[in-house]
PDB file of N, CA, C and O in Angstrom:
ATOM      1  N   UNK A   1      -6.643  -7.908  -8.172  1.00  0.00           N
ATOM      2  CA  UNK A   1      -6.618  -6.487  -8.430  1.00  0.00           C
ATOM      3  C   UNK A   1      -5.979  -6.187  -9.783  1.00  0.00           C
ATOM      4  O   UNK A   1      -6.455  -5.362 -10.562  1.00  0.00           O
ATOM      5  N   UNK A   2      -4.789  -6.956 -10.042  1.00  0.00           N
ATOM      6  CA  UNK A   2      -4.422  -6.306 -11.212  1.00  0.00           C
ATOM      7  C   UNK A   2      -4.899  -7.150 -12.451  1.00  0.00           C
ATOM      8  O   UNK A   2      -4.879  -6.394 -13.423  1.00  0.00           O
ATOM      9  N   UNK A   3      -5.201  -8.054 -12.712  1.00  0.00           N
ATOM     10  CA  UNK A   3      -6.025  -8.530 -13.640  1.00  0.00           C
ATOM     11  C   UNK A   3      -7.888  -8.014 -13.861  1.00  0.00           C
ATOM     12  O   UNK A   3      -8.580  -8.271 -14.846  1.00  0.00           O
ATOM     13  N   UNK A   4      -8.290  -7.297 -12.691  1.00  0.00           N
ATOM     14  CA  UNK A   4      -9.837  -6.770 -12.854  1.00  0.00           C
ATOM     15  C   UNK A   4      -9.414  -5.455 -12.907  1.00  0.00           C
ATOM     16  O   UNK A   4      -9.596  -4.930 -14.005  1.00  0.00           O
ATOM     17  N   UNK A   5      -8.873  -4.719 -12.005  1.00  0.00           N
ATOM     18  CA  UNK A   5      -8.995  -3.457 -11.788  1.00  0.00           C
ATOM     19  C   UNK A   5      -7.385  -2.439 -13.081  1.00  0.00           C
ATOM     20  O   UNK A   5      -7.414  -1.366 -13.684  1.00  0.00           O
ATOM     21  N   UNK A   6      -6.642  -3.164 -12.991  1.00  0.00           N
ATOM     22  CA  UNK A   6      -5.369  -2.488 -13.345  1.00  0.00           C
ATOM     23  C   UNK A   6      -5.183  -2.660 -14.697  1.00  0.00           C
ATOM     24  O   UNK A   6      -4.983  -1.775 -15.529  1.00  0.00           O
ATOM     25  N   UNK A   7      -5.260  -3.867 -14.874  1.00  0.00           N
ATOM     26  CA  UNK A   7      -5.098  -4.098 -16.699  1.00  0.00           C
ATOM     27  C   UNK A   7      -6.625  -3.229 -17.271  1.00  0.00           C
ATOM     28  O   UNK A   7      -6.553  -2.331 -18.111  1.00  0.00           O
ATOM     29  N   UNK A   8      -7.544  -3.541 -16.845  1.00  0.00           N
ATOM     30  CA  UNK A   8      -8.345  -3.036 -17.804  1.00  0.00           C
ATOM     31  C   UNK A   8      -8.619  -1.124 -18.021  1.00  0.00           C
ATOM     32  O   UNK A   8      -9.282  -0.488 -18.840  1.00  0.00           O
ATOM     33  N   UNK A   9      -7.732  -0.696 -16.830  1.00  0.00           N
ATOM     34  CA  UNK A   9      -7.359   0.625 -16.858  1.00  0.00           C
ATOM     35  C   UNK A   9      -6.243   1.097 -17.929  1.00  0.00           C
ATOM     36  O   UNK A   9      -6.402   1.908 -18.842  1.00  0.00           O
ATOM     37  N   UNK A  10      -5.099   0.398 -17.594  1.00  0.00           N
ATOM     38  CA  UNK A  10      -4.032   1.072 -18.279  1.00  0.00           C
ATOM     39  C   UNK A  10      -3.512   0.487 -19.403  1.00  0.00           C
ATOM     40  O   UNK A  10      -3.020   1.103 -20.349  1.00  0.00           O
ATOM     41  N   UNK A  11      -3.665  -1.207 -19.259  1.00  0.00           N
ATOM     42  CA  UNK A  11      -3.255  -2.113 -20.646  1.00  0.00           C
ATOM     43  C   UNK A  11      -1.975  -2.230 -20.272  1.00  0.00           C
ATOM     44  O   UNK A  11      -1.325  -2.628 -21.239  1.00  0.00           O
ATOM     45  N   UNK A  12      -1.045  -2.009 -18.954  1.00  0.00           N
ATOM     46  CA  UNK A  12       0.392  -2.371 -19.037  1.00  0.00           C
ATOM     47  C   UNK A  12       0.564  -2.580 -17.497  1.00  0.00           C
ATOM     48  O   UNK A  12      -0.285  -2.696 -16.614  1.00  0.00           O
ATOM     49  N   UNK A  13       2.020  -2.592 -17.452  1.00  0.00           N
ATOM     50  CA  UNK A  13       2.127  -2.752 -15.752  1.00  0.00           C
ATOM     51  C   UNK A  13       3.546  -1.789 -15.822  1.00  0.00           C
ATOM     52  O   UNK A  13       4.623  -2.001 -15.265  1.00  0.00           O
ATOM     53  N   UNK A  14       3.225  -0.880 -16.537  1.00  0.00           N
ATOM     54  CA  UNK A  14       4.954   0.467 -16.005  1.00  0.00           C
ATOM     55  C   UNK A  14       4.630   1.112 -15.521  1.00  0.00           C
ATOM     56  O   UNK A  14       3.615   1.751 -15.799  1.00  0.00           O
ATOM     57  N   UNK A  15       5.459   1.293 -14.383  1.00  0.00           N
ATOM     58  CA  UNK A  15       5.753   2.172 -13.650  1.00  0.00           C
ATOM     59  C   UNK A  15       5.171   1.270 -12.205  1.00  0.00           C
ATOM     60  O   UNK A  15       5.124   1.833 -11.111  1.00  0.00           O
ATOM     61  N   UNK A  16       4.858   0.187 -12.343  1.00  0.00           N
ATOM     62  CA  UNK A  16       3.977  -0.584 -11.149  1.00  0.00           C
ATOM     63  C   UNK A  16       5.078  -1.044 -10.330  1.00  0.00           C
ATOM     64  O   UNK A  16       6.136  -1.207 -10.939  1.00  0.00           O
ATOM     65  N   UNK A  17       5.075  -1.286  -9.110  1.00  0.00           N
ATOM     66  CA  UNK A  17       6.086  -2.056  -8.471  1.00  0.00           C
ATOM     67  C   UNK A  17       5.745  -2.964  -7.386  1.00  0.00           C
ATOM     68  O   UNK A  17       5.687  -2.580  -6.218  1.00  0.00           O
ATOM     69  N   UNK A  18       5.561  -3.940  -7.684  1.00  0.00           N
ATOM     70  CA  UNK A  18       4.910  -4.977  -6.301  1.00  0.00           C
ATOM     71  C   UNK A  18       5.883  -5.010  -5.601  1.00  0.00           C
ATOM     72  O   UNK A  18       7.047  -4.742  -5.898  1.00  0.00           O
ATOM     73  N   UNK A  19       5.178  -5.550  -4.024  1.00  0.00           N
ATOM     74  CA  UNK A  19       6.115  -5.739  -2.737  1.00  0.00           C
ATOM     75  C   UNK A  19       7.586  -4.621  -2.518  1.00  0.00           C
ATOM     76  O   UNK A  19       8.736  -4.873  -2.160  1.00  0.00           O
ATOM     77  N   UNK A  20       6.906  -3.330  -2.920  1.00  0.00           N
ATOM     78  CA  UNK A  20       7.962  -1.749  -2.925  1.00  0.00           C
ATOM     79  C   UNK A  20       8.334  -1.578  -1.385  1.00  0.00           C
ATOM     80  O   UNK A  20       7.478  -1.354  -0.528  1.00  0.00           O
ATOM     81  N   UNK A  21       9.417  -1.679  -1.174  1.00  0.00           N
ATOM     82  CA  UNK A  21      10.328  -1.533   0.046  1.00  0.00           C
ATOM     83  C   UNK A  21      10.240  -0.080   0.417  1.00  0.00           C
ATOM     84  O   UNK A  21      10.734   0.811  -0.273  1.00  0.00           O
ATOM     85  N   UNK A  22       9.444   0.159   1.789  1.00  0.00           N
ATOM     86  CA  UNK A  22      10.186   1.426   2.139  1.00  0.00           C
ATOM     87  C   UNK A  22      10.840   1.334   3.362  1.00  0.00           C
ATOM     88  O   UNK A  22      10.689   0.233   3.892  1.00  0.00           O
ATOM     89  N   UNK A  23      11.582   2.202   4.044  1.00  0.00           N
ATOM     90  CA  UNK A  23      12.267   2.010   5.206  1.00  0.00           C
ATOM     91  C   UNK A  23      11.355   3.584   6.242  1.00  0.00           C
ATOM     92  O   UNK A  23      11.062   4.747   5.964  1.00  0.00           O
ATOM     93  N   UNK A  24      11.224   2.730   7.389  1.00  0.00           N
ATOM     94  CA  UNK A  24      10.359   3.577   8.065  1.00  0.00           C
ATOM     95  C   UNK A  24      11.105   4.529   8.888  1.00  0.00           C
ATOM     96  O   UNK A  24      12.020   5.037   8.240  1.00  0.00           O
ATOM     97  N   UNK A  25      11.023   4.967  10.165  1.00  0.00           N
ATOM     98  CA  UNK A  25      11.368   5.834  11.317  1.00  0.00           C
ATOM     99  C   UNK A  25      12.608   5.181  11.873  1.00  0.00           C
ATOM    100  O   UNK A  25      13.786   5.496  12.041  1.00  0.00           O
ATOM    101  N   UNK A  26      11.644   3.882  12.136  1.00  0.00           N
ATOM    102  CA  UNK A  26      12.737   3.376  13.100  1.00  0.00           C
ATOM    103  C   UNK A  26      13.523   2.300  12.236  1.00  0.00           C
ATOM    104  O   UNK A  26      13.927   1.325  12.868  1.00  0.00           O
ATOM    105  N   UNK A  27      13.843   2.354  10.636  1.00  0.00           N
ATOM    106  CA  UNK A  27      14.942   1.841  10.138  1.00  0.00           C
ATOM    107  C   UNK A  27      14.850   0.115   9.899  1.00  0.00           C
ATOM    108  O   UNK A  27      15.682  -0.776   9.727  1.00  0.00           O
ATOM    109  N   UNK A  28      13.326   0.189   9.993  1.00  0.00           N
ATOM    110  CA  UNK A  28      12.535  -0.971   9.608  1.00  0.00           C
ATOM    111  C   UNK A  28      12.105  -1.233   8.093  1.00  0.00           C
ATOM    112  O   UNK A  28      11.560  -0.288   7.523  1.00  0.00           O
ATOM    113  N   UNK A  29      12.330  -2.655   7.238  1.00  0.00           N
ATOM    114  CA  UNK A  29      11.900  -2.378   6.132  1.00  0.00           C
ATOM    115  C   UNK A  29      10.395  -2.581   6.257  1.00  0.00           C
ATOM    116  O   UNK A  29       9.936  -3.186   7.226  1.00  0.00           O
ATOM    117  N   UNK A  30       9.631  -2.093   5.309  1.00  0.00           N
ATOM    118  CA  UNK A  30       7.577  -2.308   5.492  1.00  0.00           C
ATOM    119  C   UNK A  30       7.943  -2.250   3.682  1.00  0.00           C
ATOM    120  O   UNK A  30       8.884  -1.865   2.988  1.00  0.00           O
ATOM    121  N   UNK A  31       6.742  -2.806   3.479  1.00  0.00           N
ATOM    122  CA  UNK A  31       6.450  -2.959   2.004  1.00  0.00           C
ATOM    123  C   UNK A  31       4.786  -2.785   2.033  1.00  0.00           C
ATOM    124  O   UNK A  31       3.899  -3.218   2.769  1.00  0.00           O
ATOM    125  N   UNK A  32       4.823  -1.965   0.904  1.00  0.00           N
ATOM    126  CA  UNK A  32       3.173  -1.465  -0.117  1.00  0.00           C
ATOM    127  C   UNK A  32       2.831  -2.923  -0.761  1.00  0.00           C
ATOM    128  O   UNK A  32       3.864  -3.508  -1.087  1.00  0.00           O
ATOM    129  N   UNK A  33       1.930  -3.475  -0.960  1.00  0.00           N
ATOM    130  CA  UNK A  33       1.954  -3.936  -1.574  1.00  0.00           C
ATOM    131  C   UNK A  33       2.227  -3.661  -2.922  1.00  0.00           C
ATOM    132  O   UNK A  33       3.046  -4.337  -3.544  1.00  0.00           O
ATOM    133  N   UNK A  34       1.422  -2.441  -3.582  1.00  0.00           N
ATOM    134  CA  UNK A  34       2.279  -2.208  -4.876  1.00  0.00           C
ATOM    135  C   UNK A  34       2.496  -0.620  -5.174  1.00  0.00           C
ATOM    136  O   UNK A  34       1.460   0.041  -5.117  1.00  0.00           O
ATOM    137  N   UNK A  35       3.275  -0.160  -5.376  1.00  0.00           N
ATOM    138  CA  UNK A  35       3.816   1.506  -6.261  1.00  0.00           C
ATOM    139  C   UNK A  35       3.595   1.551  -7.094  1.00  0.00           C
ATOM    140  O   UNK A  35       3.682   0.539  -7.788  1.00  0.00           O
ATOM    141  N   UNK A  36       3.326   2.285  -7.416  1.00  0.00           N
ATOM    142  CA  UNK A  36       2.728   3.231  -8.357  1.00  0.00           C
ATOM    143  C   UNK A  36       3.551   4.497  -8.894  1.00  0.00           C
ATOM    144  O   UNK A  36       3.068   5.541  -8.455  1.00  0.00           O
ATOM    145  N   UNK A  37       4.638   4.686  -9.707  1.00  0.00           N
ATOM    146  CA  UNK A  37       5.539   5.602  -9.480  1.00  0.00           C
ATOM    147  C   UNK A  37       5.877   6.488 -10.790  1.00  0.00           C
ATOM    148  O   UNK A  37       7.015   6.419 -11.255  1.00  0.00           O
ATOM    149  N   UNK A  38       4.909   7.318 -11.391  1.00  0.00           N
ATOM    150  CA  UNK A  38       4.897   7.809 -12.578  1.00  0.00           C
ATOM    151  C   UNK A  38       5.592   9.383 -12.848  1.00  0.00           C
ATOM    152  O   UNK A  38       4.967  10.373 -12.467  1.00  0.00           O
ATOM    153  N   UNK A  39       6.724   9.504 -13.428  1.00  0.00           N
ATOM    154  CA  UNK A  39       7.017  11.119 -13.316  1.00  0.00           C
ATOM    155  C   UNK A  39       6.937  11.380 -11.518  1.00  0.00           C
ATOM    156  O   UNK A  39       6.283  12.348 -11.128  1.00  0.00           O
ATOM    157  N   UNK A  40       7.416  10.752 -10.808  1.00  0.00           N
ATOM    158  CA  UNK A  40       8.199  11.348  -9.241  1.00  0.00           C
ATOM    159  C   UNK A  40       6.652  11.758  -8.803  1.00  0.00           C
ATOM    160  O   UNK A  40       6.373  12.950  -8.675  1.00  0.00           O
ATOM    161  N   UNK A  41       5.735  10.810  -8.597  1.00  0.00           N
ATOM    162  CA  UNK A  41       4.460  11.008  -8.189  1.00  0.00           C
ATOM    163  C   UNK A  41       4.006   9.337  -7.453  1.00  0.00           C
ATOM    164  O   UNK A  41       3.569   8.381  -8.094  1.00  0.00           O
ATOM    165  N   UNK A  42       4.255   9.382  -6.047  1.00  0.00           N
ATOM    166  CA  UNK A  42       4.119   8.038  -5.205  1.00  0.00           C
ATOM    167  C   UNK A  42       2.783   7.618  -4.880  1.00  0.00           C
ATOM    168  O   UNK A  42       2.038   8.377  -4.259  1.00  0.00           O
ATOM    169  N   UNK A  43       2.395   6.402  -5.269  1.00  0.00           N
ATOM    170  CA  UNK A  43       0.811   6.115  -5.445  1.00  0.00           C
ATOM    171  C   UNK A  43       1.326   4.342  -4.765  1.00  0.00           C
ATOM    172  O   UNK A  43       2.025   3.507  -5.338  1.00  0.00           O
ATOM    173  N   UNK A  44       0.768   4.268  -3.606  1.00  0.00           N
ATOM    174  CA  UNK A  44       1.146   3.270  -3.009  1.00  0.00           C
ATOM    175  C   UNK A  44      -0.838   2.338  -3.092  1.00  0.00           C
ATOM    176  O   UNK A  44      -1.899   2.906  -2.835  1.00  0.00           O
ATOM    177  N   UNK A  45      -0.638   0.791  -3.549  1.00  0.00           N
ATOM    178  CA  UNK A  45      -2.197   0.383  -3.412  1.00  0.00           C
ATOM    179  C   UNK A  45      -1.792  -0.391  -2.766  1.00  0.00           C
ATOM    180  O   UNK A  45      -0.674  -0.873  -2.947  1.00  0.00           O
ATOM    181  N   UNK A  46      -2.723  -0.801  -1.655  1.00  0.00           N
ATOM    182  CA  UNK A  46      -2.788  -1.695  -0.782  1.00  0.00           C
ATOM    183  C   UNK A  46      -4.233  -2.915  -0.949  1.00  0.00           C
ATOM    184  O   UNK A  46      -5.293  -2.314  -0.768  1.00  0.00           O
ATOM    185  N   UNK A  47      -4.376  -3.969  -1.154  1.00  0.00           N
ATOM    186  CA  UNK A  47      -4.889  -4.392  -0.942  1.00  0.00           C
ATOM    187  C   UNK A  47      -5.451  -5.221   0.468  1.00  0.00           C
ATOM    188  O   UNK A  47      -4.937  -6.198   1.012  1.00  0.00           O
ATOM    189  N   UNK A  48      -6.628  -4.507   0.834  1.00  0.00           N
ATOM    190  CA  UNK A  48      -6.840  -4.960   2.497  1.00  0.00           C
ATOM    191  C   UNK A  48      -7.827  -6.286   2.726  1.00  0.00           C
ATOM    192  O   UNK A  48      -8.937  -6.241   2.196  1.00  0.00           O
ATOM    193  N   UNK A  49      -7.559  -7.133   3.282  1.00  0.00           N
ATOM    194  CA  UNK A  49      -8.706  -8.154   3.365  1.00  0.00           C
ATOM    195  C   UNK A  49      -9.057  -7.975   5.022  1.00  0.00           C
ATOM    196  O   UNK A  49      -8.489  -7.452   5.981  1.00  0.00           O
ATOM    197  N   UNK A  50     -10.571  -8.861   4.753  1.00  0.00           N
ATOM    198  CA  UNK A  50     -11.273  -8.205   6.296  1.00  0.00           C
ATOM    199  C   UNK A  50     -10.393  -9.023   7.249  1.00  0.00           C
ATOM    200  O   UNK A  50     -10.073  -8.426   8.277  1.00  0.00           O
ATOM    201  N   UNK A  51      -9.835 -10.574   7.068  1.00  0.00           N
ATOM    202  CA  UNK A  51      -9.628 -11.340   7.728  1.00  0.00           C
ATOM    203  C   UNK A  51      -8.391 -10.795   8.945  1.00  0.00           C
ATOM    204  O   UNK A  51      -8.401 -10.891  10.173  1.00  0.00           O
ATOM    205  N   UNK A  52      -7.274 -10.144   7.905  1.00  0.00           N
ATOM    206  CA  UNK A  52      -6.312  -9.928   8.054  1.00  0.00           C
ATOM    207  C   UNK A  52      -6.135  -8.353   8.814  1.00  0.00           C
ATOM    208  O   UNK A  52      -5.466  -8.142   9.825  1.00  0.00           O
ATOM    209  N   UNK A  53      -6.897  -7.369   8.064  1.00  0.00           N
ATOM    210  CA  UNK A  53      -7.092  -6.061   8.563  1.00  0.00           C
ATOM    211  C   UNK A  53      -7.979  -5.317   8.973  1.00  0.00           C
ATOM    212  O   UNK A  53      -8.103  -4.094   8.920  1.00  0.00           O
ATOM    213  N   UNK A  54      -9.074  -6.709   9.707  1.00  0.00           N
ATOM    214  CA  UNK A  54      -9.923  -5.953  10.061  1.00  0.00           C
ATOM    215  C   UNK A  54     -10.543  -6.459  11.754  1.00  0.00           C
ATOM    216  O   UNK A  54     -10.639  -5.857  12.823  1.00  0.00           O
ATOM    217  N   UNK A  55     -10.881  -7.905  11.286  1.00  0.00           N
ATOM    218  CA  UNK A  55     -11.394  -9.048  12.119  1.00  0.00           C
ATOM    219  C   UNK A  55     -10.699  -9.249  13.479  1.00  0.00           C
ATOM    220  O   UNK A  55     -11.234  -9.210  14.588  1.00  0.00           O
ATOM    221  N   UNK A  56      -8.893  -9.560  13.065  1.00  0.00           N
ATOM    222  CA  UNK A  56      -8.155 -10.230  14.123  1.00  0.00           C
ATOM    223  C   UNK A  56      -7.226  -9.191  14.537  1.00  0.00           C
ATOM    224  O   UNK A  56      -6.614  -9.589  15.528  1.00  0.00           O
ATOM    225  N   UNK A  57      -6.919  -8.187  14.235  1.00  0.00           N
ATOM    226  CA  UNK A  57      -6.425  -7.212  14.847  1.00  0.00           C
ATOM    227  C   UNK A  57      -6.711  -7.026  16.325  1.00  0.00           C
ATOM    228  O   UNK A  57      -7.735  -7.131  17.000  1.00  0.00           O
ATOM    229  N   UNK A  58      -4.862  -6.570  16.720  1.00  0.00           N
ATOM    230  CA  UNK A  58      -4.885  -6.451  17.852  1.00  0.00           C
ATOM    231  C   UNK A  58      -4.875  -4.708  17.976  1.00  0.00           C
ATOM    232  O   UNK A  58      -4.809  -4.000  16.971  1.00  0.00           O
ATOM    233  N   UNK A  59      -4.961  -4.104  19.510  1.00  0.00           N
ATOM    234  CA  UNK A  59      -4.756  -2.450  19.518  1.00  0.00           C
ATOM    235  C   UNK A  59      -3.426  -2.427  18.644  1.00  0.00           C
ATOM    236  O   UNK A  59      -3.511  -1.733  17.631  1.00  0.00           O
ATOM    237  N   UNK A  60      -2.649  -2.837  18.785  1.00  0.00           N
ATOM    238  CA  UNK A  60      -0.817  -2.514  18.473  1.00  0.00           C
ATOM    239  C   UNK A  60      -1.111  -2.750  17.259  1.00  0.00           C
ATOM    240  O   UNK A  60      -0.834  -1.730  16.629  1.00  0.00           O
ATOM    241  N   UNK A  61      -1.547  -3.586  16.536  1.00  0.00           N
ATOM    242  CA  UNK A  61      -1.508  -3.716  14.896  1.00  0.00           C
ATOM    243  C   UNK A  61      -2.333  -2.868  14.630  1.00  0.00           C
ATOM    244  O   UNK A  61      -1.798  -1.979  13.967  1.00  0.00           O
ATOM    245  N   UNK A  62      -3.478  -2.667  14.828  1.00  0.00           N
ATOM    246  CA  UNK A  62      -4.547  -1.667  14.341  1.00  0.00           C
ATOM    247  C   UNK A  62      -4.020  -0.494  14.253  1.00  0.00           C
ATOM    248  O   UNK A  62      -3.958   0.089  13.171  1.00  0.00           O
ATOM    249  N   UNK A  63      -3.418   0.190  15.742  1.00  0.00           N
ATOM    250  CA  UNK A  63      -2.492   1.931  16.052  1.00  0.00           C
ATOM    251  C   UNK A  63      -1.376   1.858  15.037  1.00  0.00           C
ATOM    252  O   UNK A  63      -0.944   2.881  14.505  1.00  0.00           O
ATOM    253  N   UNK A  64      -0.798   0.373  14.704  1.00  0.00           N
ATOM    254  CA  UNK A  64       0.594   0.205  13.596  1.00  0.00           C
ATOM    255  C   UNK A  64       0.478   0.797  12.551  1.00  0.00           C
ATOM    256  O   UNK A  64       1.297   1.543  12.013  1.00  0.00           O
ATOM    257  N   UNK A  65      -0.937   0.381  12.075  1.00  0.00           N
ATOM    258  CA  UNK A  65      -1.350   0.103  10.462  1.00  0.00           C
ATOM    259  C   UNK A  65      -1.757   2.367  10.220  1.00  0.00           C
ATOM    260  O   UNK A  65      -1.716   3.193   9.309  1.00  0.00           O
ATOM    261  N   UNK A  66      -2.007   2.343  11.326  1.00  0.00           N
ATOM    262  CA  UNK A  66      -2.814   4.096  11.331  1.00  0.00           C
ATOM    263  C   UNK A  66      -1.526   4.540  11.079  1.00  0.00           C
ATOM    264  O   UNK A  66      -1.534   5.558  10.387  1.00  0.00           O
ATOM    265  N   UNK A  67      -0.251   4.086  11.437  1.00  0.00           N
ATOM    266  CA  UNK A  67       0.570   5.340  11.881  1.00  0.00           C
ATOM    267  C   UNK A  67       1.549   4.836  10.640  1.00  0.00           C
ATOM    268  O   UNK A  67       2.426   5.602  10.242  1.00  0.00           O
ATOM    269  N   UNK A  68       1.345   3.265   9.919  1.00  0.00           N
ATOM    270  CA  UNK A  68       2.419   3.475   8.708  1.00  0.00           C
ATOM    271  C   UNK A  68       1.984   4.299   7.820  1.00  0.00           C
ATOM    272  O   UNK A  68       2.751   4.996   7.156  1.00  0.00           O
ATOM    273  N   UNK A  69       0.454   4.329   7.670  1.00  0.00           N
ATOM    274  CA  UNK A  69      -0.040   5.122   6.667  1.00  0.00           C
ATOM    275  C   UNK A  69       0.206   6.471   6.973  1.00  0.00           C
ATOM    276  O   UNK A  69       0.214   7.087   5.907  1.00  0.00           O
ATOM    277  N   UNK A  70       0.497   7.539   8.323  1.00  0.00           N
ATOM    278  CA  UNK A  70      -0.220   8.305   8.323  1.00  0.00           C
ATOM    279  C   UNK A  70       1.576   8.893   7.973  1.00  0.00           C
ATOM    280  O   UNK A  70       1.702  10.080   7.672  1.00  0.00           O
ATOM    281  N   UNK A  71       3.231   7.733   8.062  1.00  0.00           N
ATOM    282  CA  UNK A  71       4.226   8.195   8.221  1.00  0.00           C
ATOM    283  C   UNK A  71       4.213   8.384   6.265  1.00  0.00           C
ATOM    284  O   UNK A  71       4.500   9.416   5.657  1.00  0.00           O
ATOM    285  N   UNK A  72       3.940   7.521   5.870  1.00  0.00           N
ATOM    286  CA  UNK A  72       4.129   7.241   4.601  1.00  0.00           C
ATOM    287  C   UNK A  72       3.529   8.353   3.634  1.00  0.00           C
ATOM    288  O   UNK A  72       3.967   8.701   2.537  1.00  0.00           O
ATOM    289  N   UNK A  73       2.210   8.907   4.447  1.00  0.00           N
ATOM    290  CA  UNK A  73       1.571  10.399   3.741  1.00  0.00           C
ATOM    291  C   UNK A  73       2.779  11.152   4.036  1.00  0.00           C
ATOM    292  O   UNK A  73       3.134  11.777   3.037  1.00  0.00           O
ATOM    293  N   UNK A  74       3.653  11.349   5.187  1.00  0.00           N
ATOM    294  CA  UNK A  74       4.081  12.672   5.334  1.00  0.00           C
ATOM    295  C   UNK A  74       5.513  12.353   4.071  1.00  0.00           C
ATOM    296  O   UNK A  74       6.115  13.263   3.502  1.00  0.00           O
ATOM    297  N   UNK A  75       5.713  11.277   3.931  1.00  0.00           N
ATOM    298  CA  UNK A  75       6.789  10.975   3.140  1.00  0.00           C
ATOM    299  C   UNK A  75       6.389  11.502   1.556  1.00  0.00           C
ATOM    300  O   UNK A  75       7.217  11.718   0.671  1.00  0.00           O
ATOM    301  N   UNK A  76       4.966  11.646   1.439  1.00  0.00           N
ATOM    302  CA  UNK A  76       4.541  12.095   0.143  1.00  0.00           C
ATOM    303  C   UNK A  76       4.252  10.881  -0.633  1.00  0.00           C
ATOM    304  O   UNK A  76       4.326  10.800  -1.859  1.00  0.00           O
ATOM    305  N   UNK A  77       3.936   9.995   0.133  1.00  0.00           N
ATOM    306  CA  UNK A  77       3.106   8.937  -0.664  1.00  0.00           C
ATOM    307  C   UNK A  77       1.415   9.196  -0.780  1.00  0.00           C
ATOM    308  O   UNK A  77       0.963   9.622   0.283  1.00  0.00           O
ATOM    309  N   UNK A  78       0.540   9.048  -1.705  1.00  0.00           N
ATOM    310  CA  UNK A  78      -0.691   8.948  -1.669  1.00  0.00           C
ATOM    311  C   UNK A  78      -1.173   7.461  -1.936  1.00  0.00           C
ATOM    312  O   UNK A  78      -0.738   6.742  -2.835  1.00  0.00           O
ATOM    313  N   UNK A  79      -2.235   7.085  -0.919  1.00  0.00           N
ATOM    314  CA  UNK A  79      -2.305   5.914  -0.442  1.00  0.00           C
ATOM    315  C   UNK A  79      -3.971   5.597  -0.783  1.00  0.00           C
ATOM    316  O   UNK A  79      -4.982   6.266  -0.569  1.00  0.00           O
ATOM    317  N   UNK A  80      -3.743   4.180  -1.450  1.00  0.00           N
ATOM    318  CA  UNK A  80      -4.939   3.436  -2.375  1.00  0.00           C
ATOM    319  C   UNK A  80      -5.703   2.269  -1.365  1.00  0.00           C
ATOM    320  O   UNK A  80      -5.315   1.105  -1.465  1.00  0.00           O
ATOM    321  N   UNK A  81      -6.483   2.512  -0.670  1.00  0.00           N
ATOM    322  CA  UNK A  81      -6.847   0.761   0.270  1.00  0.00           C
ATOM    323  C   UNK A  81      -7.608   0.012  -0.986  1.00  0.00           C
ATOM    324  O   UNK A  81      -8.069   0.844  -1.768  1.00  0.00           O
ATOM    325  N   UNK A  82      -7.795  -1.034  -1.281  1.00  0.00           N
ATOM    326  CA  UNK A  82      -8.626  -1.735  -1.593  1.00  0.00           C
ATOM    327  C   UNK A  82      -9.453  -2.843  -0.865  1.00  0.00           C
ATOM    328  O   UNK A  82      -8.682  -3.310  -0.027  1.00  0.00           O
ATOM    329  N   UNK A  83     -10.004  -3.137  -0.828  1.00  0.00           N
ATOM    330  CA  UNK A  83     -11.160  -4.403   0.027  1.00  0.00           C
ATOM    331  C   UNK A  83     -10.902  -5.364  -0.829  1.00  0.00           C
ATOM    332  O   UNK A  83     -11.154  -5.011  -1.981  1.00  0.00           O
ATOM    333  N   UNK A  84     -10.320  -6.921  -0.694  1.00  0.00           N
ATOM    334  CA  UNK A  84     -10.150  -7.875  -1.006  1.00  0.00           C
ATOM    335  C   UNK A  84     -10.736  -8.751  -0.321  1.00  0.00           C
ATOM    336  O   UNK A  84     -10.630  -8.781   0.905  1.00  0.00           O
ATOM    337  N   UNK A  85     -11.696  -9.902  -1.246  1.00  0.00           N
ATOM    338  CA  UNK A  85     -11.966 -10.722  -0.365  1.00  0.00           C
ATOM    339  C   UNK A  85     -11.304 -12.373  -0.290  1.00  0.00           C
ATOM    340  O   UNK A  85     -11.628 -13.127   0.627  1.00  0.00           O
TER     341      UNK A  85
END
């Protein structure tokens, strides 16, 4: 992603933050894969592969994955999936 998609956009990596720590509800750390954090504006990208987030999922990981995203919107993050293969 960031050698196809990111460098040839911006030419740098500021303001980027791989493996960005957030702390959830229940006081759990979860990590974005990467932030995005320009002027107090949260841009979280995720890169998703089928194997991992799509294929072998269980109900509990699948309902997990809905509800980090859906805690992380209310936190005022805006959220990037990508398809990795």
């Amino acid at each position: 992603m960031l050698k196809n998609i990111w460098w040839p956009l911006f030419g740098n990596f500021n303001n980027l933050h791989p493996e960005y720590e957030v702390i959830d509800y229940m006081r759990r750390s979860r990590f974005l894969d990467y932030a995005y954090i320009p002027n107090f504006v949260l841009i979280g990208l995720e890169g998703d592969g089928y194997e991992f987030h799509g294929r072998n999922l269980t109900r509990e990981q699948f309902s997990y994955e809905r509800n980090r995203d859906t805690f992380l919107t209310g936190l005022g993050w805006r959220l990037i999936h990508f398809f990795i293969r």
